[in-house]
C-alpha positions as CSV (number, residue, x, y, z in Angstrom):
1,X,137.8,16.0,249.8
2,X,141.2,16.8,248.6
3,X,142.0,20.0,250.2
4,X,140.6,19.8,253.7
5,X,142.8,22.6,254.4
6,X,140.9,24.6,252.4
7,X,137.4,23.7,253.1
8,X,138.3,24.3,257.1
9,X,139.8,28.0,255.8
10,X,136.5,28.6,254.1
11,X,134.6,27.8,256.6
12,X,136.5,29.9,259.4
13,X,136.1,33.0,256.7
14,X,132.3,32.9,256.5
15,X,132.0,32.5,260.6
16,X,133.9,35.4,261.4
17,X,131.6,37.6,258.3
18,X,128.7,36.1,260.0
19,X,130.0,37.4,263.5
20,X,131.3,40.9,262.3
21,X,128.2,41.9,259.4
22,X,125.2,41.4,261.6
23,X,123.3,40.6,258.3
24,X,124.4,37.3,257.2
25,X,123.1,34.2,259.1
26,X,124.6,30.5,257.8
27,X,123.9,27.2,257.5
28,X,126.5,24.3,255.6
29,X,125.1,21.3,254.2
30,X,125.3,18.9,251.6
31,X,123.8,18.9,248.4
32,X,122.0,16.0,246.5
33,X,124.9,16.0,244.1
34,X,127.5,15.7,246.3
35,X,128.6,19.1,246.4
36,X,129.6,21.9,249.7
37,X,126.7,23.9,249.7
38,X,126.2,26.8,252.5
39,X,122.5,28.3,252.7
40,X,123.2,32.4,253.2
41,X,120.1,34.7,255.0
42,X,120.9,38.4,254.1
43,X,119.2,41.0,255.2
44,X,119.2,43.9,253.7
45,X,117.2,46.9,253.8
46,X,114.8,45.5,256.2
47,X,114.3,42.1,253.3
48,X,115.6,38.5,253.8
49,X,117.4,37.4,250.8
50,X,117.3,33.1,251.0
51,X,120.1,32.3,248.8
52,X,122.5,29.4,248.6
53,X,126.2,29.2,248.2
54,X,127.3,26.2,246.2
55,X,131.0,24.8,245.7
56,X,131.5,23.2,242.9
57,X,133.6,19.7,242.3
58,X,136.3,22.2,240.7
59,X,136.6,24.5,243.7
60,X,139.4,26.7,244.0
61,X,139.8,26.3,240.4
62,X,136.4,27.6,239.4
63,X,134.1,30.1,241.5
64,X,131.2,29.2,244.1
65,X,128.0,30.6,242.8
66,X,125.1,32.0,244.8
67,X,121.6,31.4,243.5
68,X,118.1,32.4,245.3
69,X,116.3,29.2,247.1
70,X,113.9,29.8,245.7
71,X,114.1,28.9,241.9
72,X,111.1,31.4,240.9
73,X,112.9,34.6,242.5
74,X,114.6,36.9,240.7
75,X,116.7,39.5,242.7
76,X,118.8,41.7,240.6
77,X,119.6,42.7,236.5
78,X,122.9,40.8,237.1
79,X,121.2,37.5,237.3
80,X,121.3,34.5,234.9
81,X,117.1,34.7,235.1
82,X,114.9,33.9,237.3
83,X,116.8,31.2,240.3
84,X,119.6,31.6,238.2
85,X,122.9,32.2,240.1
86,X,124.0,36.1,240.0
87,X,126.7,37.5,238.5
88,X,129.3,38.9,241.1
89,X,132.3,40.7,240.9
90,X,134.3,37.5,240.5
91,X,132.9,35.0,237.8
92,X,135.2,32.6,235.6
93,X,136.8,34.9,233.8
94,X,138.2,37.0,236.0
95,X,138.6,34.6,239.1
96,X,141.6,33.8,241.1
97,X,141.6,30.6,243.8
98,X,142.6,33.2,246.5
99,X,139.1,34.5,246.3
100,X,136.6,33.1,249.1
101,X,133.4,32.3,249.5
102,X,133.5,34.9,252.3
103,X,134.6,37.7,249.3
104,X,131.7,36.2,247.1
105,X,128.5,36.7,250.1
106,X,130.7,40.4,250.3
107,X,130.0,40.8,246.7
108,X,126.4,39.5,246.6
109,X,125.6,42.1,249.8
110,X,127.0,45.0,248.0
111,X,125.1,44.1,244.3
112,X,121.7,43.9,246.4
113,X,122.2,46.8,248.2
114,X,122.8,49.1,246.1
115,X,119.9,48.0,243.9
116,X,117.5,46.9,246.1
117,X,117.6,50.4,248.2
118,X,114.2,51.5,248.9
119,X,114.8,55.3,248.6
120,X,117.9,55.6,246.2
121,X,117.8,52.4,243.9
122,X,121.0,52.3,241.9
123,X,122.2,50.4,238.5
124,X,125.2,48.7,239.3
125,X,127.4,49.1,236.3
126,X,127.9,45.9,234.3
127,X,131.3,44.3,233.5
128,X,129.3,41.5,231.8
129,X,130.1,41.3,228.0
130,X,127.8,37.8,226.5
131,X,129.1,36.5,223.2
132,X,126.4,36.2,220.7
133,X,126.5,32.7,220.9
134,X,125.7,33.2,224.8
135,X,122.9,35.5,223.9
136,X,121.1,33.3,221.6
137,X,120.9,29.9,223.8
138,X,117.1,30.7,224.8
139,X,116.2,31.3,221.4
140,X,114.1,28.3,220.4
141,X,113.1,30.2,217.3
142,X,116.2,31.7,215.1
143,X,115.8,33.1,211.4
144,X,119.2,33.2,209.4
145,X,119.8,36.4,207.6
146,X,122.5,36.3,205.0
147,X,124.0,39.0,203.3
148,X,122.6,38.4,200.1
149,X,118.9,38.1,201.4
150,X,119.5,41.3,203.2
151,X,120.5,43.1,199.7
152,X,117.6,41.5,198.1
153,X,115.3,43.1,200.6
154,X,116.5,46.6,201.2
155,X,116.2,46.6,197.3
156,X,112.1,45.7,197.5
157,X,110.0,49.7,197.0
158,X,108.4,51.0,199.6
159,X,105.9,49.9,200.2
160,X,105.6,46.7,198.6
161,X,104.6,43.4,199.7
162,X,106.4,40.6,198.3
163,X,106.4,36.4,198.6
164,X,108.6,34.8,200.0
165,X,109.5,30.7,200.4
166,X,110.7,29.7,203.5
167,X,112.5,26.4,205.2
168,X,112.5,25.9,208.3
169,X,114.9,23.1,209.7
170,X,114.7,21.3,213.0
171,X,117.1,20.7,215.3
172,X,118.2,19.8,218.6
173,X,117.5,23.0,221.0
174,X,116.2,24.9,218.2
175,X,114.1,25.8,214.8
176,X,116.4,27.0,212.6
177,X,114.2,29.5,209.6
178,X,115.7,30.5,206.1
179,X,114.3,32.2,203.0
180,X,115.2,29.7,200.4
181,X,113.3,32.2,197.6
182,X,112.3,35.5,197.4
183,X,109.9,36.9,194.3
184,X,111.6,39.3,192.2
185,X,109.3,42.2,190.4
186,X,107.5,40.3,188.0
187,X,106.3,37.8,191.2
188,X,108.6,35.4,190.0
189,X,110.2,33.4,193.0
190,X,114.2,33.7,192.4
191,X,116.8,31.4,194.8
192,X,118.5,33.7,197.4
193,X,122.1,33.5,196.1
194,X,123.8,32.9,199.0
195,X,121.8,30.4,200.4
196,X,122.8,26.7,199.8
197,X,120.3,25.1,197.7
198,X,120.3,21.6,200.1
199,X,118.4,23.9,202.8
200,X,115.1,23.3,201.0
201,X,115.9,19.8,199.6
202,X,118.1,17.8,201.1
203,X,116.3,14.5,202.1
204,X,118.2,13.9,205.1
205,X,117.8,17.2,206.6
206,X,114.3,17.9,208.4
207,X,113.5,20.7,206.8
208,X,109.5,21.8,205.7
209,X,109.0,24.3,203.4
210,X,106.5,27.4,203.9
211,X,104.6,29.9,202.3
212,X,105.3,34.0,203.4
213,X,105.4,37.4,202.7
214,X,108.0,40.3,203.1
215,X,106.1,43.4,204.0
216,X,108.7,46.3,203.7
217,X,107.9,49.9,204.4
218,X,108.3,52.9,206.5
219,X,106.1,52.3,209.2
220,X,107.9,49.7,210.2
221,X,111.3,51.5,211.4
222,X,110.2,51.4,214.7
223,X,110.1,47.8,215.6
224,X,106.5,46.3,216.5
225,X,105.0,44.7,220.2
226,X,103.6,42.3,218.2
227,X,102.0,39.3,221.1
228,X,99.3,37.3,218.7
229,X,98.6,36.7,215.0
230,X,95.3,38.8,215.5
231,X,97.9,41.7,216.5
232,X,99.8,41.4,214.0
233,X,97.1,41.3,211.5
234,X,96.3,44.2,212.9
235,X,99.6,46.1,212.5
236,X,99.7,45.1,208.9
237,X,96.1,46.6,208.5
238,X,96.9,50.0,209.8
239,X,100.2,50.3,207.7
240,X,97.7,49.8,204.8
241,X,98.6,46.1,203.4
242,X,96.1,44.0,202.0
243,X,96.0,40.9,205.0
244,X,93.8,38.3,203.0
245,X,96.7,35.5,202.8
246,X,97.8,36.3,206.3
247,X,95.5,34.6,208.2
248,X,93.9,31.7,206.4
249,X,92.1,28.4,207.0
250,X,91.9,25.2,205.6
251,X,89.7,22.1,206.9
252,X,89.3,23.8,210.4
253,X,93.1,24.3,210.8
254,X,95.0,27.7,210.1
255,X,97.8,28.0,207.4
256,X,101.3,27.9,208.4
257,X,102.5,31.8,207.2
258,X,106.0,33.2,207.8
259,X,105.7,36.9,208.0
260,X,108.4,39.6,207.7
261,X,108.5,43.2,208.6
262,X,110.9,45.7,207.6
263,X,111.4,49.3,207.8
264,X,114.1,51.4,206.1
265,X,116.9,50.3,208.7
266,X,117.6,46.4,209.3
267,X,117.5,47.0,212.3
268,X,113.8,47.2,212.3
269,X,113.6,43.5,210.8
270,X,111.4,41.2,212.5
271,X,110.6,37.8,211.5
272,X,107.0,36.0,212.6
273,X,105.7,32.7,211.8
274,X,101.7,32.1,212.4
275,X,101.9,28.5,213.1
276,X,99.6,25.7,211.2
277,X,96.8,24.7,214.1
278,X,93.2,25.2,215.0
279,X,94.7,28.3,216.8
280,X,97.1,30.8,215.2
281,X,100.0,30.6,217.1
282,X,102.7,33.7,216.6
283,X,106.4,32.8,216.9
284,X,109.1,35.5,217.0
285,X,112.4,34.6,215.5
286,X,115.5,35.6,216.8
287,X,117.2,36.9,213.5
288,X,121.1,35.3,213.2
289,X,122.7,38.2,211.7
290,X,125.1,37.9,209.1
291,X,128.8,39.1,210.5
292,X,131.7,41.2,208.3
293,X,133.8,38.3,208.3
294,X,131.4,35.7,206.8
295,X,133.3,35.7,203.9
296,X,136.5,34.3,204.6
297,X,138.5,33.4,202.1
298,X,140.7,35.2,199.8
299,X,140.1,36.7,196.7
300,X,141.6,34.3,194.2
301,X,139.1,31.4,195.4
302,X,136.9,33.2,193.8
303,X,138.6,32.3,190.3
304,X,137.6,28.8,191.5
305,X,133.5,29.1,191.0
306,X,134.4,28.5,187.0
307,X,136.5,25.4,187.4
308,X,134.8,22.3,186.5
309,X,136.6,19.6,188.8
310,X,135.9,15.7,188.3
311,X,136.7,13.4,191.1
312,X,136.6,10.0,190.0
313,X,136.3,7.7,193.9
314,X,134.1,9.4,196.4
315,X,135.8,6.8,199.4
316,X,137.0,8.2,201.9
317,X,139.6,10.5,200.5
318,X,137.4,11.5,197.6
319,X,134.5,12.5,199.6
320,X,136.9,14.4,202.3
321,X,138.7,16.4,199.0
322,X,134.5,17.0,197.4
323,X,133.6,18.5,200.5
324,X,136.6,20.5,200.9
325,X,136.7,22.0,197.6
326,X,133.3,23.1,198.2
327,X,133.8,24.9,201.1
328,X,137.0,26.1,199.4
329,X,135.3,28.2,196.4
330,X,134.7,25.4,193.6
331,X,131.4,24.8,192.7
332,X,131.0,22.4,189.5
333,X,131.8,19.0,189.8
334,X,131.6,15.7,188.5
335,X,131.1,12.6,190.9
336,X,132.3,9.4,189.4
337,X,131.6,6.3,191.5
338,X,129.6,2.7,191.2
339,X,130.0,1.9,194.5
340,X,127.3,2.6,197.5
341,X,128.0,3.5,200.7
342,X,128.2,0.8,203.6
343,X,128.2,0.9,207.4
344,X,131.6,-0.1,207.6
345,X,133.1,3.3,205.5
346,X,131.8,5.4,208.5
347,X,135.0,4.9,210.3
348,X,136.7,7.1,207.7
349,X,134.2,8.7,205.1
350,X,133.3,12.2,205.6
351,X,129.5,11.9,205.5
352,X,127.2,10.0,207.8
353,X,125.0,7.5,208.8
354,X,122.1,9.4,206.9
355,X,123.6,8.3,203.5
356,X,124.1,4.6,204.4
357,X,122.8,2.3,201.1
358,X,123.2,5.8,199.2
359,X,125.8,5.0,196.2
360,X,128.7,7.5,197.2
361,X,128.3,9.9,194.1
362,X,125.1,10.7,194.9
363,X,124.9,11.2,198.5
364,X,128.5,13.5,198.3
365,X,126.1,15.5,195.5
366,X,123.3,15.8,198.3
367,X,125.9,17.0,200.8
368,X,127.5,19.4,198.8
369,X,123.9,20.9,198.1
370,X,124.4,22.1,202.1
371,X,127.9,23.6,201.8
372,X,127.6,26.1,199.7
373,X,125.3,28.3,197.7
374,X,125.6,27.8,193.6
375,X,127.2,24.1,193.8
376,X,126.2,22.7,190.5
377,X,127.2,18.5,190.8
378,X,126.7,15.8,188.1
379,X,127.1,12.2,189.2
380,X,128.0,9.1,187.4
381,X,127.7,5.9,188.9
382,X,130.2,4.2,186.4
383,X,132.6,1.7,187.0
384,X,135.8,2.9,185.2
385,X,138.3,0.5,184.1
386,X,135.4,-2.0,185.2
387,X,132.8,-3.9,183.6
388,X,130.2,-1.7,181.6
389,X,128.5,-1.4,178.8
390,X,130.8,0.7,176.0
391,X,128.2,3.2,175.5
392,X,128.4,3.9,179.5
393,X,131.9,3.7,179.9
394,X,132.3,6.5,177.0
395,X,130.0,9.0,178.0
396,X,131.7,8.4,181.5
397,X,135.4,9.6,179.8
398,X,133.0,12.0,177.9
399,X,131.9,14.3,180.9
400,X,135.4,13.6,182.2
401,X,136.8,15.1,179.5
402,X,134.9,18.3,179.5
403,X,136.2,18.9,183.3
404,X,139.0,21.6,183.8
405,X,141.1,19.7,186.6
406,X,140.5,15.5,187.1
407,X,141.4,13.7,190.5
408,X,142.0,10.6,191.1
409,X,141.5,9.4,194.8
410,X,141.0,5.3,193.6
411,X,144.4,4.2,194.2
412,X,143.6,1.7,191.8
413,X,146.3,1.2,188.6
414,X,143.4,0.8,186.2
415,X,141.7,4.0,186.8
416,X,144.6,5.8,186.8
417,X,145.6,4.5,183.4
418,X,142.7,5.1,182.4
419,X,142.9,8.9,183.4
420,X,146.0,9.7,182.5
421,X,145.6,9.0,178.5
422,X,142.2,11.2,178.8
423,X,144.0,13.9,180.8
424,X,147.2,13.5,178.4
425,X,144.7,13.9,175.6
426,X,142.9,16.7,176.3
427,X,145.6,18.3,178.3
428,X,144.0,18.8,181.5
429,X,145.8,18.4,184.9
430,X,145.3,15.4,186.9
431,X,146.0,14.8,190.3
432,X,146.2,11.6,192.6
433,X,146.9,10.5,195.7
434,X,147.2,7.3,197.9
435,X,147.0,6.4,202.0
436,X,149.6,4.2,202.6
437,X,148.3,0.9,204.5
438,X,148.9,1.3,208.2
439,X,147.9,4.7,208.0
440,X,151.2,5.8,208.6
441,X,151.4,8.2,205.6
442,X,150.5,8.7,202.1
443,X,151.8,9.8,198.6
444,X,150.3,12.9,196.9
445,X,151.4,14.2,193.0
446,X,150.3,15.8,189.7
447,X,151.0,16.5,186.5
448,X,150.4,19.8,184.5
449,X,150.4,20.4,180.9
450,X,153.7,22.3,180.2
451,X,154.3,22.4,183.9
452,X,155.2,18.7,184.5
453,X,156.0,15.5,183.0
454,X,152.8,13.5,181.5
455,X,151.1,11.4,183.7
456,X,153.0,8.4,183.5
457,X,156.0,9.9,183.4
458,X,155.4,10.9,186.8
459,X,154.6,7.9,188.3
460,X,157.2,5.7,186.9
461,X,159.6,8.7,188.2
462,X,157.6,7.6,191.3
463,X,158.2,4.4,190.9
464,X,161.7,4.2,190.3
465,X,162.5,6.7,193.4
466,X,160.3,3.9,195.4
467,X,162.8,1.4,194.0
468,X,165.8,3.2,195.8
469,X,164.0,3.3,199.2
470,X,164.0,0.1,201.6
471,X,160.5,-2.1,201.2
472,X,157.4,-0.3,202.6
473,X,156.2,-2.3,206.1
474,X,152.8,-3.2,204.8
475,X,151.5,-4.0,201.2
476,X,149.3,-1.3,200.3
477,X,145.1,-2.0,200.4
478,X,142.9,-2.5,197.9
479,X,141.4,0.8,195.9
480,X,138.4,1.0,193.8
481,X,138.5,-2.2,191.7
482,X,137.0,-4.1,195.0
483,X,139.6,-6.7,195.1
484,X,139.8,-8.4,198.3
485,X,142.5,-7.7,200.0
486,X,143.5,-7.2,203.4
487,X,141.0,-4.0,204.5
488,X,142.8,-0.9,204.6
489,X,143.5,-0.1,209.0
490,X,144.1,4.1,209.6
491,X,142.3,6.6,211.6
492,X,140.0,9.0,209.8
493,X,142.7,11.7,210.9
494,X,144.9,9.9,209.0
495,X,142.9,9.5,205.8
496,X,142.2,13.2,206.3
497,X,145.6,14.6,206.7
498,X,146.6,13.3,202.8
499,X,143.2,14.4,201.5
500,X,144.1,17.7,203.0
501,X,147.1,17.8,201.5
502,X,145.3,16.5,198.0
503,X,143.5,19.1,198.3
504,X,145.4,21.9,198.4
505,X,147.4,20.5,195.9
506,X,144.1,20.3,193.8
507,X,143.6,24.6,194.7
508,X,146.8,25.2,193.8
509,X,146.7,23.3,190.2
510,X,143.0,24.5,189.6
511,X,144.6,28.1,189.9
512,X,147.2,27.6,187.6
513,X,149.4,30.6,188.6
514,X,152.5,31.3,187.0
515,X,154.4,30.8,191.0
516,X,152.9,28.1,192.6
517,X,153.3,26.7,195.9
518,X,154.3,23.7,195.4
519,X,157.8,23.1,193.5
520,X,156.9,19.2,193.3
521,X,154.7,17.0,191.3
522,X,155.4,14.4,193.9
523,X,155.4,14.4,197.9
524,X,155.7,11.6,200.4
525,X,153.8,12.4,203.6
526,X,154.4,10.7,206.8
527,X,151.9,10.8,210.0
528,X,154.6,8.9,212.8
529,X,158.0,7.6,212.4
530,X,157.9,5.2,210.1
531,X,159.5,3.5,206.8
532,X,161.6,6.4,205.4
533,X,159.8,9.1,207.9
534,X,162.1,10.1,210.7
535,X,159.3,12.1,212.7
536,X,155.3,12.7,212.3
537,X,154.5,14.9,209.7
538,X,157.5,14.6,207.8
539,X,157.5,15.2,203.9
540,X,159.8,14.3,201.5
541,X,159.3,15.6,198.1
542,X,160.4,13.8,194.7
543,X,161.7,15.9,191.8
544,X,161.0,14.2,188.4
545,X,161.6,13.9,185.3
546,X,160.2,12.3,182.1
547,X,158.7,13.1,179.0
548,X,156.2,16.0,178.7
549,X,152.6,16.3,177.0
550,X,153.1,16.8,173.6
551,X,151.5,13.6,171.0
552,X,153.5,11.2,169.5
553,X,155.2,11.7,165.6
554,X,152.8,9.3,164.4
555,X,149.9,10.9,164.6
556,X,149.6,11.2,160.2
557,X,151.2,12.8,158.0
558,X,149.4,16.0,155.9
559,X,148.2,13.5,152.9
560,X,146.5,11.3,155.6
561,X,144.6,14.1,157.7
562,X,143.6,15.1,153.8
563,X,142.4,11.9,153.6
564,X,140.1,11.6,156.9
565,X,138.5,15.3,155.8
566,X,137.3,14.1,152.7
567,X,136.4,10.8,154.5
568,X,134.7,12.5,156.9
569,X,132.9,15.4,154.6
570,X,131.7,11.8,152.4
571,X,130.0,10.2,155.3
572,X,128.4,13.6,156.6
573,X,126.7,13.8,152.8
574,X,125.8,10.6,153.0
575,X,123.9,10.7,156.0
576,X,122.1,14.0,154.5
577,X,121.2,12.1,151.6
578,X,119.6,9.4,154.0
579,X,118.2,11.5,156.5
580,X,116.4,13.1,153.6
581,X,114.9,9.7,152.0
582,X,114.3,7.7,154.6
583,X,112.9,5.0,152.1
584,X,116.2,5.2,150.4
């Protein structure tokens, strides 16, 4: 016990209440926890309340609570259900450690009486405000209502009854319900737009699909009792809807139907689902409204949804940077990576166990099929700057090439040579980044046609700043060439503070506005004092200098592009003249 004083205090407070009231009796003992516990007989109105007065471990600091003894009973509106402690005039948010137990019995006396009052029963007024989150803990069943499915279905005539596709995901405490399709006029089933494709068929998810219709009309703006399938069979019936695919059996056992009702208001919404059995069990949904401020991002991410963004390395920095860029507004991308992912890359890579053996391009494709609704992803699993066949490595730089913004999170010299000449060649921005071994910090830059230096110009500007700067305290770990080397030793929140920064960066180059936030094409970042960084999170930015985008001199002169037309326009006729005799 650490405050004795205390305890003694409490108890002197309750004797004299119990000597004074006349209708509080008290008993202390000790729970089976551990815990101060005092069982409280109040009498009130001629009725015994049996409650119990438990202090917890945290006591002053947090409030005693007083709960009925018996767990079935339930006393008063102001009650966390049935046994449940009640809610008093002094509860966690409001409570002071000068409050007593004594002031908490004084509260529970004057809740009960007033309510409990056999001739003039009064509702005391609430000063309980649940969150929604609060609200929704008992709700086994939940149905997710976005915006966009909302629009879709306050746009269906009335009456009409319409199919629906649903997917319902397990979880931990709860079965989570979407509408992954909805049929459009011509009975069509049409994606809800705003609802991430990976609901319905991510593999690593639990998620079953279902069958269902949307019945919307007028006599449904009063919301329905609805207890049992047979009742709501019923309901449908006398609003005039055909119920032949409601209820319906196969091999003894009843079909699995999700069933929604709506009136002219959403308010009236309800969501059912007749469960699959040999009896047709009805669950209500609790529907998880959509809120204003789902969106929440700012107009110009908007501009992102038409940039196509390659990443070539989905390690641990690339998938951080895919994943964020998601979320952030892009949705085509281009996943470039041979390698698989491994139990040891969970210490650092942002997805999970549920990909492990996955190759890393494909499982960041399956994950970003969850973020966001619209993500269109095509994988490679090429080795760049590796060992593969030509006609692979060239439709690899291909795709690349037809990508508005290329990233490079490999930290291998190979790859990014490799990049740089495509991005120089088709002038498309590339950026890069590295974690420096240690963990201690990292290096993030680009370069922008007309904006920056090439490429390479950048990093040997890089380079020669390193040059001035004392040597770094550990070599730096091998990249994506799989060299081995000593293994690379950070914290994820390490790996994730330069991807962060890689990926704004990335936003701000994908944007390509005329003021941008970053003046730099390079920026050392530093996580603790270290090297050259006097303090965490210190960045040191490197202005450079170097030769821009434009091709060489050498590229021809006007006799010799002549010369490759009419080479060119030669071999085209020459394969007409052999596509049209193939015997030739």
């Amino acid at each position: 016990m650490d405050d004795p004083a205390r305890f003694l205090s409490e108890r002197a407070e309750l004797d004299r209440l119990e000597a004074e009231a006349g209708w509080l009796s008290t008993a202390w003992r000790m729970s089976d926890d551990g815990s101060i516990a005092v069982d409280l007989d109040m009498t009130i109105h001629g009725r015994v309340f049996a409650g119990r007065m438990t202090y917890p471990a945290m006591f002053p600091d947090s409030p005693p609570y007083i709960c009925p003894r018996d767990r079935s009973e339930r006393w008063s509106g102001h009650q966390y259900g049935a046994g449940g402690p009640l809610c008093l005039q002094w509860r966690a948010d409001n409570w002071h450690p000068d409050v007593t137990g004594a002031d908490m019995v004084r509260s529970a006396h004057e809740l009960l009486s007033t309510e409990q009052h056999p001739e003039l029963p009064n509702t005391v007024p609430s000063a309980h405000r649940l969150t929604e989150g609060q609200d929704m803990r008992g709700a086994g069943q939940r149905f997710v209502a976005t915006t966009g499915l909302l629009a879709t279905w306050t746009a269906l005539p009335l009456p009409s009854r319409t199919r629906l596709k649903s997917a319902i995901v397990y979880n931990l405490g709860a079965v989570v319900m979407f509408a992954a399709k909805v049929a459009d006029a011509q009975d069509v089933l049409q994606d809800v737009a705003d609802v991430p494709e990976g609901i319905a068929t991510s593999l690593p998810l639990f998620s079953l699909s279902g069958d269902g219709w949307i019945f919307h009309s007028e006599v449904f703006d009063q919301r329905q009792s609805v207890e049992s399938a047979e009742a709501l069979v019923r309901v449908l019936a006398e609003a005039g809807f055909a119920t032949d695919d409601v209820l319906v059996q196969e091999a003894g056992k009843y079909k699995a139907r999700t069933i929604v009702l709506l009136g002219t208001a959403l308010s009236s919404l309800q969501v059912f689902l007749i469960d699959s059995g040999e009896q047709p069990e009805l669950l209500e949904h609790r529907i998880v409204w959509p809120s204003p401020s789902d969106f929440r991002l700012s107009e110009e991410s908007q501009r992102l949804s038409n940039v196509r963004v390659g990443i070539v390395g989905l390690g641990s920095m690339g998938s951080k940077i895919a994943v964020s860029l998601a979320r952030s507004g892009v949705r085509r991308f281009l996943l470039v990576d041979d390698d698989y992912l491994a139990p040891g890359n969970m210490v650092r890579h942002e997805l999970s166990w549920a990909y492990v053996g996955t190759h890393k391009a494909r499982a960041a494709r399956d994950a970003l099929s969850l973020i966001a609704a619209g993500v269109q992803v095509d994988t490679r699993t090429t080795r760049l700057a590796g060992q593969e066949s030509a006609v692979t490595a060239a439709a690899a730089l291909k795709d690349l090439s037809n990508c508005d913004l290329l990233i490079d999170a490999t930290a291998n010299p190979e790859v990014f040579l490799l990049l740089a000449a495509l991005a120089t060649r088709q002038e498309t921005p590339l950026c890069w980044g590295e974690i420096f071994a240690g963990g201690y910090g990292g290096m993030i830059a680009r370069a922008r046609p007309g904006r920056d230096p090439n490429p390479l110009a950048v990093r040997d500007a890089y380079h020669a700043y390193l040059a001035t700067l004392p040597d770094a305290p550990f070599k730096n770990t091998a990249g994506y060439d799989g060299t081995e080397e000593q293994p690379l030793v950070a914290y994820d929140s390490d790996v994730g503070f330069v991807a962060t920064a890689l990926t704004r960066l990335a936003i701000d180059t994908a944007l390509s506005q005329d003021s941008s936030e970053f003046p730099y094409s390079v920026y050392l970042l530093g996580m603790r004092r270290e090297w050259i960084f006097e303090a965490p999170f210190d960045t040191r930015p490197v202005a450079v200098q170097g030769l821009g985008w434009e091709r060489g001199e050498d590229a021809g002169t006007g006799e010799d592009r002549h010369a490759v037309v009419e080479a060119l326009l030669r071999m085209y006729e020459g394969q007409k003249r052999a596509d049209a005799d193939p015997a030739a």
